[in-house]
N, C-alpha and C positions, 0 to 999 in steps of 0.2 A: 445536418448530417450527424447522424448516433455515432457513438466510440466506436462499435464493433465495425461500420461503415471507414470512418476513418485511420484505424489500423488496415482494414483490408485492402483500401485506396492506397497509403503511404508504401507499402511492402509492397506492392507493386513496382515503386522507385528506388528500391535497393539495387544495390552495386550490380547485384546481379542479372538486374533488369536489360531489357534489349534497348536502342535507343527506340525502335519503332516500338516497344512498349511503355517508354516513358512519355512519348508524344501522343501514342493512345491515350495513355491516362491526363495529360496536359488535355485535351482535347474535351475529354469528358467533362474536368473540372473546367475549364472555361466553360462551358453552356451553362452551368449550375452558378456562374457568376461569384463562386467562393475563391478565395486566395489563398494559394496552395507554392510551398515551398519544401525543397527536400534538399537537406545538407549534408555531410557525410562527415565521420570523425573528427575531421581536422575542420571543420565550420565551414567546408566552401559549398556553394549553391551548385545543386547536381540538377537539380529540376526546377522548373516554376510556373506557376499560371499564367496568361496576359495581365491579368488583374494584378499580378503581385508584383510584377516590372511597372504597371501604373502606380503603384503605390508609392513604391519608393523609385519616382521615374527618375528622381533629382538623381541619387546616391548612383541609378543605372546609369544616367547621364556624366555624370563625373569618374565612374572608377570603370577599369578598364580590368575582363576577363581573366585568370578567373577573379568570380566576388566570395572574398569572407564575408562571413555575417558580423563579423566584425566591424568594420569597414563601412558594412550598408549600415548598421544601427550608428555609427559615428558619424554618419553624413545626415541618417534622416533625425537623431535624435538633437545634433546642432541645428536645425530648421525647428525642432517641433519646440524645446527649451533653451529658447537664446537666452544665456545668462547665469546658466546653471552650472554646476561642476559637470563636465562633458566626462569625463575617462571616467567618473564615480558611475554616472550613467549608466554608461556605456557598460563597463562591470559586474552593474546590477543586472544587463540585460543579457550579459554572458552565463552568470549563473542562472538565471530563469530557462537561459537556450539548455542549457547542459542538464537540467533536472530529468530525473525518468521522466515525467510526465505531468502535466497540469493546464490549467485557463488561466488568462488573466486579459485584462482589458489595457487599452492602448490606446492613445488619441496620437492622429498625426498631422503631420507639418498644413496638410490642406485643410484641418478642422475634422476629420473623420475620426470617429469611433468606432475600433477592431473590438473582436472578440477572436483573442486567439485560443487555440487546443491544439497543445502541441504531444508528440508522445517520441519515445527513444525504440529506436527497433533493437530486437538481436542482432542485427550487422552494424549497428552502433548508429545508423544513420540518425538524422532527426529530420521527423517530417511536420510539418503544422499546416493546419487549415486556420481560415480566420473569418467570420463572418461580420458584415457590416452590421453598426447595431447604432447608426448615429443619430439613424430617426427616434430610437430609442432610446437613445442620450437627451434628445433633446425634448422628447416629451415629459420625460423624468425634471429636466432642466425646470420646463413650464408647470408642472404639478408645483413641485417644490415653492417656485415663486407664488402662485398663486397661494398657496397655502398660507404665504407670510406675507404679502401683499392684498392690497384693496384694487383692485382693477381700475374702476371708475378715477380715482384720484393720484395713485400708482404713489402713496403711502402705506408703511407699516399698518396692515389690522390690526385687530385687536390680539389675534397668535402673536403676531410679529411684534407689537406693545409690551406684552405680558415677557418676552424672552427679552427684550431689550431696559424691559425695568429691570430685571433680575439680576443683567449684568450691570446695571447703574447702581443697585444696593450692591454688590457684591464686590465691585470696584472702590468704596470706601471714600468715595470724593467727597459727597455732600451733592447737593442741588435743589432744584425745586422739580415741582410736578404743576404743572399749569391742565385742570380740564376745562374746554371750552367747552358748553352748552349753544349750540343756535338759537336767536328768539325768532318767532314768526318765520321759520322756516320752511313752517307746515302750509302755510296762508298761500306762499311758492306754488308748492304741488297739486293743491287744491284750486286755485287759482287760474295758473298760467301753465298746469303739468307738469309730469315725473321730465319731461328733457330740459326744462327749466330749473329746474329743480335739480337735477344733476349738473349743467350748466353751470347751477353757483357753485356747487359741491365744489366742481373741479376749480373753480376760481379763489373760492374760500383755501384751499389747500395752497395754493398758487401764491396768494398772497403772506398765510402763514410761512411758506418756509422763504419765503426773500425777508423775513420779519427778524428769524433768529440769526441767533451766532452759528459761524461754522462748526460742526460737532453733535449742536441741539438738533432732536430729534422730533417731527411731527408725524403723530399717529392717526388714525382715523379708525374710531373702536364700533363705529356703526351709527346708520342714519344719519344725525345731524349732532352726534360726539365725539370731539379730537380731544387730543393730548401731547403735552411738550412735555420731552424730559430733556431737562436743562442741568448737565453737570456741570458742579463748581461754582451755580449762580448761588448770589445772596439772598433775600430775600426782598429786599427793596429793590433791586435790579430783575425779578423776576414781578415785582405789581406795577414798574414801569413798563415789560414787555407786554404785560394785560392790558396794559390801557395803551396801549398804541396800539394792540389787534382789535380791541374794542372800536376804538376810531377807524382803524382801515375797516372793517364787519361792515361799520355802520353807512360808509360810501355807495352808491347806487353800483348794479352787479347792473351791465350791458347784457340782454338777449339778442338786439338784433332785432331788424323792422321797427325800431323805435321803442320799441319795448325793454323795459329795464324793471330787479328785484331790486327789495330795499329789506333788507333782514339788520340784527345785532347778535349780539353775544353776551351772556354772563361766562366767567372765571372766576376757579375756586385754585385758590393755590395751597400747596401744602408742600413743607421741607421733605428732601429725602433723607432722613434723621430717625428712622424708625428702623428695628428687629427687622417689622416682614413687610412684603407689598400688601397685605389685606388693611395694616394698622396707615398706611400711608394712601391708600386710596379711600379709605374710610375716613381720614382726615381733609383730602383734597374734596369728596362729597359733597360732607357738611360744612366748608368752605363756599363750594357751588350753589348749597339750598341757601344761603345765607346771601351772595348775590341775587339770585334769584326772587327771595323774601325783598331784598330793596330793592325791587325796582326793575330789575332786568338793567342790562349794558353798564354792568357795575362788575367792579374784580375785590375779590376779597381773600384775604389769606388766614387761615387756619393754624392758630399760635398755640392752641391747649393741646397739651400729648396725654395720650391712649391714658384711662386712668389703669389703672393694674389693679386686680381681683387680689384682694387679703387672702 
């Protein structure tokens, strides 16, 4: 419903209005399934849709005629923020009610997200429509995760990596950076197939994070390359977590029917002790090519820093 539709609906429910005009227009706004409220100077509820009495059924439930809006946002707003400052709330939502006019979004006590559009008539009244928008809360909710999430292993990607290094250099602790490499990962897919192959994925991941400390974080930056950022750890305590993922890696992965993978792993470690993420992944690298160069299912840590250009 456009502005000029919802001023032309709300004045309809001014003071002036017949009851058999305000239930006309109650009438209309229920079929159109929007939620519709009209208050008059002093905040009490003069009109309202079915839908708006469902919404805050609790606050209908509990307060007895007439209702301020007062009142309904102090009853629905203690269900929707247990725990919060109530009357600061509550305050905020009386200045919002009393503005000439504006939108703003609202989650309630049941999980639903409003879109309200409220506007102030020349008889002072205030009327607001509100449309449901939770399906679109929650699509917004699923982009977002996925953006920063791997699906398959339901670890940080490589997005989600890259912001959580930034805040790990940026938080000043220290740590390490553990990349794991898969060996014969590929032999998997080719092998026994991509569900197999995702099988270990998700197992690999399974087993990496029952592996760290609480806090450390496993990434999964693509294919068959993760990453641990480990705040606080030493260095010697991050080539002991290498070689105990290397030994868990190296344990037979169950498919089912009898059938089981057998893959390893090299680790490249390298401190978080650097200016930027490029000089500290470039360290962790050439850490990685250097297990790799011995041998595969080997961990190695990368001790020379960045040389600096004269």
């Amino acid at each position: 419903m456009d502005r000029k539709a919802t001023e032309t609906a709300a004045q309809g429910a001014s003071a002036a209005a017949s009851p058999f005009d305000l239930e006309l227009l109650r009438l209309a706004v229920d079929e159109t399934g929007c939620n519709f409220a009209v208050f008059d100077r002093d905040r009490y509820l003069v009109a309202h849709s079915r839908s708006y009495a469902e919404l805050h059924r609790e606050a209908f439930a509990r307060l007895t005629p007439p209702l301020r809006y007062d009142d309904l946002m102090r009853v629905t707003l203690s269900l929707a923020r247990p725990g919060e400052d109530l009357e600061a709330a509550v305050q905020e939502a009386i200045r919002v009610h009393e503005r000439n006019e504006g939108a703003y979004e609202r989650r309630y006590p049941d999980g639903r997200w409003m879109r309200v559009v409220k506007r102030t008539l020349p008889s002072g009244h205030v009327a607001g429509f509100a449309m449901d928008i939770t399906e679109l809360k929650l699509a917004q909710a699923a982009a977002e995760q996925l953006a920063v999430e791997d699906p398959l292993t339901h670890l940080p990607n490589r997005r989600g990596f890259h912001a959580l290094f930034a805040h790990a250099l940026a938080s000043g602790r220290g740590g390490m950076l553990l990349l794991v490499d898969l060996d014969r990962f590929k032999a998997v897919n080719d092998s026994q197939g991509h569900a197999a192959g995702d099988a270990v994925l998700a197992e690999v991941a399974r087993r990496m994070r029952a592996s760290v400390r609480a806090g450390d974080v496993v990434c999964r930056l693509g294919g068959d390359e993760f990453a641990l950022l480990c705040a606080g750890m030493a260095e010697g305590e991050a080539l002991d977590l290498g070689r105990r993922l290397v030994s868990l890696l190296e344990q037979p992965f169950p498919l089912g029917e009898g059938r089981e993978a057998r893959i390893g792993a090299s680790i490249g470690v390298a401190p978080l002790a650097a200016a930027t993420m490029e000089e500290v992944l470039r360290r962790a690298d050439r850490a990685l090519y250097q297990a790799k160069a011995a041998g595969r299912g080997c961990v190695r840590a990368d001790d020379a820093p960045e040389p600096h250009p004269r």
